[in-house]
Structure formats: C-alpha cells, structure tokens
C-alpha positions as CSV (number, residue, x, y, z in Angstrom):
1,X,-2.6,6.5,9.1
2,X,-5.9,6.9,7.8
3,X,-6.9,9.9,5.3
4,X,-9.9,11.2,4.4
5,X,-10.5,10.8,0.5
6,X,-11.3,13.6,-1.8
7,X,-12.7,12.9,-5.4
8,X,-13.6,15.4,-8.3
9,X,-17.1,14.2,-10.1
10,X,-17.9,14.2,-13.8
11,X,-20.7,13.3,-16.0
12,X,-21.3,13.1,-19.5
13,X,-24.1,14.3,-21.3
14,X,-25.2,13.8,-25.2
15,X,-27.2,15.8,-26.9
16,X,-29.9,13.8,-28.4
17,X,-30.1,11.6,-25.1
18,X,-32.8,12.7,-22.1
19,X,-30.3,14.9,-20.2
20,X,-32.3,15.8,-17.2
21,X,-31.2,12.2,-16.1
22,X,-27.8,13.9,-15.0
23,X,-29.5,15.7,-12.1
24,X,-30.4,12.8,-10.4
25,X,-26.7,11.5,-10.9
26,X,-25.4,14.2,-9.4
27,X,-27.3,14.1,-6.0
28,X,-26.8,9.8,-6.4
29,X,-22.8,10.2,-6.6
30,X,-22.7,12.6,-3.8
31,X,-25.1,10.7,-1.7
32,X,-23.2,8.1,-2.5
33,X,-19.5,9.3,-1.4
34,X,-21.0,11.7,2.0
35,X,-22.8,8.1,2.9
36,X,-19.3,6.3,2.3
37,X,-16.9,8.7,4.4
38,X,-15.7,10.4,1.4
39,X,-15.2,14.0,0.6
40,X,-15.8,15.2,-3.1
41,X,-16.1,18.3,-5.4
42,X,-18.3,18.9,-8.3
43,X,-18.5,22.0,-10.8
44,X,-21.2,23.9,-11.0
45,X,-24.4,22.3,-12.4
46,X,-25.2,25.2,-14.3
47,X,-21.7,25.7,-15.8
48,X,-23.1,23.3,-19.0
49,X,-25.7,21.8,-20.2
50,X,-27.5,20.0,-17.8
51,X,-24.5,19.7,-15.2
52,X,-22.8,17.3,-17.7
53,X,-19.8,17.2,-20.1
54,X,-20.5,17.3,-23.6
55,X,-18.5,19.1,-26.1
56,X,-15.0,19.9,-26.3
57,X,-15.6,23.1,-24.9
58,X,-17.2,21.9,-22.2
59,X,-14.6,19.3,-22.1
60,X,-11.8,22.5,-22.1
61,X,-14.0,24.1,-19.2
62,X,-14.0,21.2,-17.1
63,X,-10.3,20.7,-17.1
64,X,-9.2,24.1,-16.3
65,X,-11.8,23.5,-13.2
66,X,-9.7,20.4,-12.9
67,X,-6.6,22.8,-13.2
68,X,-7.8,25.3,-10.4
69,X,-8.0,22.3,-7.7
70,X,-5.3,20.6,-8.7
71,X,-4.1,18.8,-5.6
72,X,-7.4,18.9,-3.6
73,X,-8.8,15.4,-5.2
74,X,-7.3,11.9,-5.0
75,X,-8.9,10.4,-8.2
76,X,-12.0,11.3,-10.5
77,X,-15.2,9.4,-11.0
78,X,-16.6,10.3,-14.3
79,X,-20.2,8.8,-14.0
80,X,-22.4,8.1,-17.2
81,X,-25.8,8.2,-16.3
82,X,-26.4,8.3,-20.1
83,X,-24.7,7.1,-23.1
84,X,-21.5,9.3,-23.0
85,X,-19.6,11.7,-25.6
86,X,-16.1,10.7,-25.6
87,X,-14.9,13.9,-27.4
88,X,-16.1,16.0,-24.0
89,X,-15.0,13.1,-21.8
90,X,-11.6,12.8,-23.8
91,X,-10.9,16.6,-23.0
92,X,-12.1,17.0,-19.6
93,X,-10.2,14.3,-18.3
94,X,-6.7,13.6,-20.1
95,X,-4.3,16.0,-18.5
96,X,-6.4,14.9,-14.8
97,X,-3.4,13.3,-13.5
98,X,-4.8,11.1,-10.9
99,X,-6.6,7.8,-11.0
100,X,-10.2,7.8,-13.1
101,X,-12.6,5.7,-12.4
102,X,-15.6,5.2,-15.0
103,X,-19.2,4.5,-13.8
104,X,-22.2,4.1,-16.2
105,X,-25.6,3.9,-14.6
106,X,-28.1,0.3,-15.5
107,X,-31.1,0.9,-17.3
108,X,-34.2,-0.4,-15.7
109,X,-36.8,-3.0,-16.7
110,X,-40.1,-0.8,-17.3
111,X,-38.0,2.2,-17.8
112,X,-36.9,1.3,-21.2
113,X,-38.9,4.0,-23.4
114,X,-36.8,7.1,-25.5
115,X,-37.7,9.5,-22.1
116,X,-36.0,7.1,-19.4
117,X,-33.5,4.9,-21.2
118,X,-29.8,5.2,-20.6
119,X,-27.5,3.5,-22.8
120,X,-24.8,4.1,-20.8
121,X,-23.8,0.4,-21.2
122,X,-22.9,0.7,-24.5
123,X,-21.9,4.0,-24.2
124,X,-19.3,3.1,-21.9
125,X,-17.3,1.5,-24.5
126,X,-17.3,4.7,-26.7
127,X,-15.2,6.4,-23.9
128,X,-13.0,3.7,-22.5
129,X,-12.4,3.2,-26.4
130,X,-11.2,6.8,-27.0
131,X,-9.5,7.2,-23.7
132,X,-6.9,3.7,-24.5
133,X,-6.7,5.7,-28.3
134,X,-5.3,8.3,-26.1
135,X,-3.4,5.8,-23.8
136,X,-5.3,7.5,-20.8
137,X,-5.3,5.1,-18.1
138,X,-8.6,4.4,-16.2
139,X,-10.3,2.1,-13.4
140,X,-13.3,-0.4,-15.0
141,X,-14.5,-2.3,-12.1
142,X,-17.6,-5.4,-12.3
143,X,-20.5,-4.7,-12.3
144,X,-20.1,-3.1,-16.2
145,X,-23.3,-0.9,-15.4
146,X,-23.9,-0.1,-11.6
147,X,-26.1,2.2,-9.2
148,X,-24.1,4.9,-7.2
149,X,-26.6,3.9,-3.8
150,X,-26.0,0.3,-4.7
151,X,-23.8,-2.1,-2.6
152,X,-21.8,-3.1,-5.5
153,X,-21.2,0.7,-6.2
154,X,-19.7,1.0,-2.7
155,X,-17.0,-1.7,-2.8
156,X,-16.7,-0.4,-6.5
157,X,-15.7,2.9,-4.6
158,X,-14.3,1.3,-1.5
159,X,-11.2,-0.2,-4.1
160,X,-11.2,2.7,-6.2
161,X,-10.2,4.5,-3.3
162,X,-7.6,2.2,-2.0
163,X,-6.1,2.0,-5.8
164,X,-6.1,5.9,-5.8
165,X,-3.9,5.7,-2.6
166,X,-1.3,3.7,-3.6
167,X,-1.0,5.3,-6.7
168,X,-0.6,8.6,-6.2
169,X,1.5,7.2,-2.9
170,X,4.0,5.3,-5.1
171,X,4.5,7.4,-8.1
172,X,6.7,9.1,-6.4
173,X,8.5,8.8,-2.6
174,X,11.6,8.5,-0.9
175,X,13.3,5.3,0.5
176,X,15.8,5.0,2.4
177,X,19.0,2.5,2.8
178,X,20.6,2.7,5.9
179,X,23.9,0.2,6.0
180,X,25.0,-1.7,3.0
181,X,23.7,-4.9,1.8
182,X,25.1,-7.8,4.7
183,X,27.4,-9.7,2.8
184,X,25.2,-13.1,2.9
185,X,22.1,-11.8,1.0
186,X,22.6,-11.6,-2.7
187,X,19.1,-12.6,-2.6
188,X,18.2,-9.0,-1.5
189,X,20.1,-7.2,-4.7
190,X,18.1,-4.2,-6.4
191,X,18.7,-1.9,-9.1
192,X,18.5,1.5,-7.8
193,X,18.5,3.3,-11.2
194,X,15.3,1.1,-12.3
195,X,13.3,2.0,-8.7
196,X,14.1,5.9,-9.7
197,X,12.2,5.3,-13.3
198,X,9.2,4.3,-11.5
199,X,9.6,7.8,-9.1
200,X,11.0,6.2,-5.9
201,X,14.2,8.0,-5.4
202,X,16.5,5.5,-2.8
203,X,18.6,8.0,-0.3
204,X,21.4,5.5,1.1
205,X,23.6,5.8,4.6
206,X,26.7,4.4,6.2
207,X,25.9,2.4,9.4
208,X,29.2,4.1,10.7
209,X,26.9,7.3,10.9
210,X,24.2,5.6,12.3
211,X,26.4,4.6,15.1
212,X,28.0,8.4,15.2
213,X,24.6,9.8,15.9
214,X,23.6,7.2,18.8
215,X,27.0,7.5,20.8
216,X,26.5,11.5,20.6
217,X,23.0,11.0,22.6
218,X,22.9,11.1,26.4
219,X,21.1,8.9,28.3
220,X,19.1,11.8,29.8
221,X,18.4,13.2,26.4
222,X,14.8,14.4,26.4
223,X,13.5,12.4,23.5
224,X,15.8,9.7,24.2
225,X,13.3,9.6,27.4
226,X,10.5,10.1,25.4
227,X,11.3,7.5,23.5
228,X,11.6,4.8,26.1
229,X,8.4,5.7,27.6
230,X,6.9,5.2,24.0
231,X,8.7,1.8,23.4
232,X,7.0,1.1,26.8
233,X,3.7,1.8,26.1
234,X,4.1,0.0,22.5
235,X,5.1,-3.5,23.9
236,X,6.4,-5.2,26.5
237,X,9.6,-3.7,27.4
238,X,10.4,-5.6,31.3
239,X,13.1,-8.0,30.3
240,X,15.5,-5.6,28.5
241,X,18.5,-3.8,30.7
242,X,18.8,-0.5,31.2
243,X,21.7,0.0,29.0
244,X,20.3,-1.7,26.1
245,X,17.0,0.1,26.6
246,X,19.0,3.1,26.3
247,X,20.4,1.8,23.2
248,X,17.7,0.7,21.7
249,X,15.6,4.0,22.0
250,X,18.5,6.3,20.9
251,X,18.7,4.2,17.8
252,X,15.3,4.9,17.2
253,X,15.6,9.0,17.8
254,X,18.4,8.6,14.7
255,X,16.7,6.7,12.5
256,X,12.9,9.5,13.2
257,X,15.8,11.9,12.3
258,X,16.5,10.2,9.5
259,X,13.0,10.1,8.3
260,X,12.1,13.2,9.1
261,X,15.6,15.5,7.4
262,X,15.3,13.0,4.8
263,X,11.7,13.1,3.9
264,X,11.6,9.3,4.1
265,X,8.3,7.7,3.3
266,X,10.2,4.1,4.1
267,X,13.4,2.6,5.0
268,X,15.3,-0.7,4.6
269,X,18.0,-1.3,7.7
270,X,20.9,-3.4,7.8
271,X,20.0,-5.3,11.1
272,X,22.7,-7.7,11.3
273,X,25.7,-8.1,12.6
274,X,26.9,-5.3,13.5
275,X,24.5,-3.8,15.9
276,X,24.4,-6.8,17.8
277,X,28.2,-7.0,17.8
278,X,28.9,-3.3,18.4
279,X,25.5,-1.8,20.3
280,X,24.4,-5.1,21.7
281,X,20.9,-4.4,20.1
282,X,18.7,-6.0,17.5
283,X,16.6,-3.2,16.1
284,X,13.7,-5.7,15.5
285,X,11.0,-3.9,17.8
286,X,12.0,-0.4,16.7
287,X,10.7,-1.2,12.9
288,X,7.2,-2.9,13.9
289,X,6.8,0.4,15.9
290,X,8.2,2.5,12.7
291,X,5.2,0.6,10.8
292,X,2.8,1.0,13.5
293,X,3.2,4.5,13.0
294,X,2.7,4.5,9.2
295,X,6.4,4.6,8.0
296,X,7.6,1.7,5.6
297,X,10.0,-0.4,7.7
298,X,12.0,-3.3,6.5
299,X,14.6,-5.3,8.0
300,X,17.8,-7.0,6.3
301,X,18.1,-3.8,3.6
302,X,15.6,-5.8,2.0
303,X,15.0,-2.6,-0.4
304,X,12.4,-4.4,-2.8
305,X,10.3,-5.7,-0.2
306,X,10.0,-2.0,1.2
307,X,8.4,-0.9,-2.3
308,X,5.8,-3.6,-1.4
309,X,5.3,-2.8,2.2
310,X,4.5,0.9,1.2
311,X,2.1,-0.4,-1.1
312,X,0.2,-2.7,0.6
313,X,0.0,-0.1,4.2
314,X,-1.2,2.6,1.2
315,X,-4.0,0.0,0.5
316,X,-4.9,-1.2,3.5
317,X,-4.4,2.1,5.6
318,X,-2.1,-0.3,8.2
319,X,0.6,-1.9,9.0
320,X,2.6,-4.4,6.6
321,X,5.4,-6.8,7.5
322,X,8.1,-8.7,5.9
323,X,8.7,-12.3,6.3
324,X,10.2,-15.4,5.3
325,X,9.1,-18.4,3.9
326,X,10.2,-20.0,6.7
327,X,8.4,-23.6,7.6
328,X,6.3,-26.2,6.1
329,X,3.6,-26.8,8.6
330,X,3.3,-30.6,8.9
331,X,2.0,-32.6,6.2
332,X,-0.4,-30.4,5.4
333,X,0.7,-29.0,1.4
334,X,-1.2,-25.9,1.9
335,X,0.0,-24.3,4.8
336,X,3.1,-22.5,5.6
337,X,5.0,-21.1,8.9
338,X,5.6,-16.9,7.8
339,X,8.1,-15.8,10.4
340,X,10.6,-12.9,11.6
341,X,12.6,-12.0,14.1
342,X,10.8,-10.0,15.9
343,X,9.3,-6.9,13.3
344,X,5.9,-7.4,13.0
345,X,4.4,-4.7,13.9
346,X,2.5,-5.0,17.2
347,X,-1.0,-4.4,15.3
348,X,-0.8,-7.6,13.6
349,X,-0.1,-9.4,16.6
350,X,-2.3,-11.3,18.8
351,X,-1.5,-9.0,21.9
352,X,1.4,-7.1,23.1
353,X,4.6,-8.9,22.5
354,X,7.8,-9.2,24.8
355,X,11.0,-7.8,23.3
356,X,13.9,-10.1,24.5
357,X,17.3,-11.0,23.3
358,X,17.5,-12.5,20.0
359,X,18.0,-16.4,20.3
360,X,20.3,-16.5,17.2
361,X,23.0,-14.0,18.3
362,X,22.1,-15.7,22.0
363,X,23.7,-19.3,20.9
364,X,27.4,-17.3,20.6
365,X,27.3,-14.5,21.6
366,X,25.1,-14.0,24.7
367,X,23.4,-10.7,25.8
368,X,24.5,-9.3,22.2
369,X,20.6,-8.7,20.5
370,X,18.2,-6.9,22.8
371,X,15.5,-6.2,20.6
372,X,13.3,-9.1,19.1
373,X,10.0,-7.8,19.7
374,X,8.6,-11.8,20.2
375,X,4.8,-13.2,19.8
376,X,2.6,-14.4,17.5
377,X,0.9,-13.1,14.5
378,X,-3.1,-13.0,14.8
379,X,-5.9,-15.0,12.0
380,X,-6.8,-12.6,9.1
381,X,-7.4,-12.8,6.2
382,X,-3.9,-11.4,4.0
383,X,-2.2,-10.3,0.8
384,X,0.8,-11.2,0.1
385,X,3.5,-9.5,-2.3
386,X,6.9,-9.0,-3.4
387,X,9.2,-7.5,-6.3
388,X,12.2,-7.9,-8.1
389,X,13.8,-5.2,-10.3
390,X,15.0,-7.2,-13.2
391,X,16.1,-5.6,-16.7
392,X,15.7,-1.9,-15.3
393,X,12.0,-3.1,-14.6
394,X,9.9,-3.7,-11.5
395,X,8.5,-7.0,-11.7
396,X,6.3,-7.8,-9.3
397,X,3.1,-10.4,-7.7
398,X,0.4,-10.2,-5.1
399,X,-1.9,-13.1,-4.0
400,X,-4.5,-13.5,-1.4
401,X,-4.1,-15.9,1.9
402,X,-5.3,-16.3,5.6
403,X,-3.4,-16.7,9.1
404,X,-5.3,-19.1,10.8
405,X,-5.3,-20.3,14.2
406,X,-3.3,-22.9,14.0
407,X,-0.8,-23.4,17.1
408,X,3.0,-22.8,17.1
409,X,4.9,-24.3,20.0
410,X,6.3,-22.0,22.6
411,X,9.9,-23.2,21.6
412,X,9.9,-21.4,18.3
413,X,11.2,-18.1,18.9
414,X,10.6,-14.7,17.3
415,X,7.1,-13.5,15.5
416,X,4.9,-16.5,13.3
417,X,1.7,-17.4,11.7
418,X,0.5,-20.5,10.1
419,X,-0.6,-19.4,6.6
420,X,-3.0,-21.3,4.2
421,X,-2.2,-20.5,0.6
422,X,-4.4,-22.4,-2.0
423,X,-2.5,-24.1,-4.3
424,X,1.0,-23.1,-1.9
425,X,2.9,-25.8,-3.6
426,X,2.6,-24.6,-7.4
427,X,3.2,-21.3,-6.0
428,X,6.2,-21.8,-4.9
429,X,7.6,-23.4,-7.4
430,X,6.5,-20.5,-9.6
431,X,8.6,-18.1,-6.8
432,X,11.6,-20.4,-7.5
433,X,11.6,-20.1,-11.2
434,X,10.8,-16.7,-11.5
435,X,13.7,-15.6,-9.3
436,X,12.2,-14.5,-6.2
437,X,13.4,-14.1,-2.7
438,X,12.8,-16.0,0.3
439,X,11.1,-13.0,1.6
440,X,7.1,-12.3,1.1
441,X,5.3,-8.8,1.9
442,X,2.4,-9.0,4.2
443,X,-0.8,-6.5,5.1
444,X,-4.5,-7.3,6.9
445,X,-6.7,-7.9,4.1
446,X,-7.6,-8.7,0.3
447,X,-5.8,-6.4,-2.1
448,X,-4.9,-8.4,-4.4
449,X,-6.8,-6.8,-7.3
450,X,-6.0,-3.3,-5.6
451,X,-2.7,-3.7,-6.1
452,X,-2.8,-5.2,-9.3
453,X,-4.9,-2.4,-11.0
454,X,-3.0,0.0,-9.2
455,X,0.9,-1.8,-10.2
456,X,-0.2,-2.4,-14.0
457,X,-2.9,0.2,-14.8
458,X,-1.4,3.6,-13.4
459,X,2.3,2.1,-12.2
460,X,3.2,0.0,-14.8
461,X,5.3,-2.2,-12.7
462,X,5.4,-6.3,-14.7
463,X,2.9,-8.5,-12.9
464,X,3.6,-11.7,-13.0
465,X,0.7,-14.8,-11.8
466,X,2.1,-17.1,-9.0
C-alpha cells in the first residue's frame, strides 16, 4: 500500500535580507527529505536570485515550473530560511493545487547580527497572512520556527506527508454500493448528492447481479482457483466446506471485478441476509482481505463509514476496520469491547484467524454463513473516526485510543478488542447527541490531527469535538 512521496521545494528570498542563507536551505530541505525516504524536486538554484522566490516574476516563473510537473509532487514545502515576501510566495504557490506546508528556519543565539539573522519567525506571518487574504489553504505545524535536520522537522514532515495523502486521496474517488441498504439500518442513511460535492462519486449495484455474476462461475474457473489458494494463504481456511469455499472465492472474483471495471477506490456491501439465505456465505473474511490489499472495504452498506476507512488507510498506509460499539468492559468507565463479525482485516489481528460459520445466522438457520473470518484484534495504539452527511454536508470526528491486552473469553464470537478511550463516557454521550451511528472507523496509529488538518484545512468536511 505504501507509496513513495514526492514534494516540490520553495523558498523565499527578500531583498534587503542576507540571501546567501538560502543555499544552505536548499541542501538542509533535501538532506532532510533523501534522509526521510522522500523524493523531491527543486528548480534550478540559478533560475533567481539566490535560488529563492522573491518578486512576482519570480513568483510567475516558479509556478509555470509548478505547471510543467504538475502531477509529479504530492504537496509543496515552501521553506523560509529568511523573512519571506508574500507577493512572490502568493504567486508561486496559489494555483499549486496540492497540500503546502510552510517552514521558517529559528534564528540562533550568537548568530543574531544583520549578516546571520533570519526573521523568518515573523516573517512567517507576512505569508500565511496574504495566503488566508487569498483563501489559499496551507499546513502550519508546532514548532512555529523549526530546523529541516531537526527531529521536530521530521515528524513535522512525517504528518505533512500523511495529510498530503489523504487529501489528494479524498478529493476525489469512487465508492461503491453493492445491495441496497438492509431494511433494519436507518442508522446507516447517507446523502449521496452531498458525498459527490466533496469529489467522491458513489457507483451503486443490485445484489441480484452480484448473485448473476457468481452462479455464471465454474468451480474450475482459473481465478476462482486462484482465489481459493489466496483466501488460504490469508487465513485460516480448514473448517469451511468445499462448496461454500467455492462460494465464497467466486464472490470475491465479482466483487475484484467490480473494483477493477469500476475504478473503485472502496466499497460498502450489503452482507446480510441474503447471502447467507441464498449463497450460504457471510462475506466477512473476503472484506478484511479487500482491506489487506489496500481497497476500502465496509460491511452492512455502511457508506459513511467507508469515507472514513479510506481516510484513515490513506494516513496510516494500512488497513482500517469498522466496528461497533459493542460492550462495556466491566466496571471499568473507560473501556469498551469494539467488535465485528468477522472483517477485520487479518493485519490488525493478533495472528491468523479461522473463518467459520457465523454464530448469528447458526442459531436458525444452521450451515447458512460460512465466512466470519474469527479472532482477536491485537494492542496498538488507534484513531478512531466516523461521519455523517447531514444538511448536504460531511460532518465528521476523529479521536485517539489504544487496544490493550485485556482478555475476551473464548465464548464471544467473531473479531474484538478491549479499547481504552479517555473520557469514553462523555464521549459517547456526545456520539448520541450529535446523531452518530453505532458504528466507529478504526486504523493502527495516531492520526487524529492528520485527519483533522487534512478534513478541515484542504477537505472542508465539519469537524465536530467528541
């Protein structure tokens, strides 16, 4: 899933300030990027004054350079190692397109004479002034001043990259709906006109087809074979019979078709209960795998927790899950049982899981949901998120939490983790008034800030504080 980053550099220059400083910013930001894993560009040192933005000319020259790679670059990092011209800056960098992120170098105790100081940390303010005049978005991380080869500079890079990717990831993808909303969930509703404002255009299918496309498959179909050697490999495959191994692997060639004539980035499927009633499957285990392999996956057409999923696997370059809100974990206020079926993806897992029939559909109707993919969900640290469209709008939270390793009994079937959410209690009462499901979106990590710079700053989604 993971994607080597590309950035475009800028610097400023002003005229009256010691310019040659800029040289030594140049060879600092790409030290600073090749040291990181990152890939950049940078125009020609000798193309201005110094190898820095300036003017409005220069400004003009910059952005047709801009122009000429457009689409090589994931964000810009316009780097101030002195106080900054925001008439250059402003014209360089308003028509870039992608994600900016403003740096401004720290002046140094016993360099502060006319030859050696900066400014840049009041300069800042003259261009992140003129760029909101301009309603330019940009990325202003702590530290306000910072050293490219500092530690604080690489986590300062570290997020920018991970906002770059799920903006330019979200502005504009395609989801898929495969089945109509089951009859039970109102709770999962969503406005599909409001999702195509914000660029995600939803493509939507009759289960009727679905079911067309897998009882046109032969069981000797070669990537119906591939795909039950894959499903192998993935997880633990040794309870489930032959014909609803069968089943299960050519619903999965349909719904890779789907994906790929579609051009789906993610999907939400109607899980239940049809395909348990009609198939004899539960498609649990084939949307941890779809995840696994870096395609949005959600169960229960649970469209609005799919638009949080991609997010979150754009952040953290893996897998995301949805789940419920299922349990209270004993007394204890600040923990809570986050549990599925069985579509966790298998990288979140503790170890390989077993797919077995799904105990629910078991109770009365026995042998009817081959599929739950079942186990445990492994300590880490987490982000959790979900949306709503409301009012033509995506409105929309993040927060930060931890699996832990507290136990779940053997008796409690399908994938869980005990989560400890500070404060869970207020929170949830803030989910209840604010309208939102039963459902939460989960990824491996901290990204709560990601997301929100990323959702308000470049997205404009509504965030709302749990």
């Amino acid at each position: 899933m993971k994607k080597k980053m590309k950035f475009a550099l800028a610097f400023c220059n002003r005229s009256f300030m010691p310019g040659e400083l800029i040289y030594g910013a140049r060879e600092d930001m790409a030290k600073a990027l090749t040291d990181a894993g990152y890939d950049f560009i940078m125009m020609d040192r000798d193309a201005t004054r110094c190898g820095g933005i300036e003017t409005r000319e220069e400004g003009r020259l910059y952005a047709e350079w801009l122009k000429l790679h457009e689409g090589e670059f994931d964000g810009v990092i316009f780097s101030m190692p002195i106080f900054a011209d925001e008439n250059g800056a402003i014209a360089a960098l308003q028509d870039a397109g992608v994600p900016i992120l403003m740096q401004a170098y720290p002046d140094e105790i016993g360099k502060m004479d006319f030859a050696h100081r900066r400014d840049a940390y009041c300069g800042k303010f003259s261009v992140t002034d003129v760029f909101t005049q301009y309603g330019v978005p940009f990325s202003v991380f702590k530290p306000h001043v910072v050293h490219p080869l500092s530690p604080k500079f690489r986590k300062n890079l570290d997020d920018f990259a991970a906002v770059c990717r799920v903006v330019n990831g979200m502005k504009r993808f395609n989801l898929g709906c495969i089945g109509a909303r089951t009859t039970a969930f109102k709770t999962v509703r969503f406005d599909e006109i409001a999702l195509q404002k914000y660029g995600i255009n939803v493509e939507s299918f009759d289960l009727s087809e679905v079911f067309g496309k897998i009882a046109a498959l032969s069981d000797g179909d070669p990537k119906v074979v591939a795909k039950i050697r894959r499903l192998n490999d993935y997880t633990n495959c040794s309870l489930v019979p032959g014909e609803n191994m069968n089943t299960l692997a050519k619903l999965s060639v349909v719904l890779d078709e789907y994906v790929e004539t579609y051009h789906l980035d993610a999907l939400a499927l109607r899980c239940w209960n049809e395909m348990e009633n009609h198939l004899r499957v539960c498609p649990c285990v084939l949307l941890g795998e779809l995840n696994d392999r870096g395609i949005t996956a959600s169960c229960e057409i649970d469209i609005c927790s799919a638009v949080c999923m991609r997010a979150m696997s754009l952040a953290s370059e893996g897998a995301s899950a949805v789940l419920d809100w299922n349990n209270n974990y004993g007394d204890d206020e600040n923990k809570v049982i986050l549990f599925h079926c069985g579509s966790v993806a298998q990288s979140l897992m503790t170890c390989k899981g077993t797919v077995t029939n799904h105990k629910m559909f078991d109770k009365t109707d026995p042998g009817s949901g081959w599929g739950c993919n079942e186990g445990r969900i492994k300590p880490m640290p987490i982000t959790l998120s979900n949306c709503q469209t409301k009012d033509g709008k995506i409105v929309i939270y993040a927060d930060e939490a931890e699996f832990t390793d507290d136990p779940i009994e053997d008796g409690f079937f399908g994938v869980g983790g005990v989560a400890r959410v500070e404060n869970l209690q207020d929170k949830l009462i803030n989910l209840a008034r604010g309208g939102f499901k039963h459902h939460t979106s989960v990824c491996a990590g901290s990204y709560r800030d990601v997301l929100k710079e990323a959702f308000t700053t470049y997205l404009k989604y509504d965030w709302v504080e749990i």
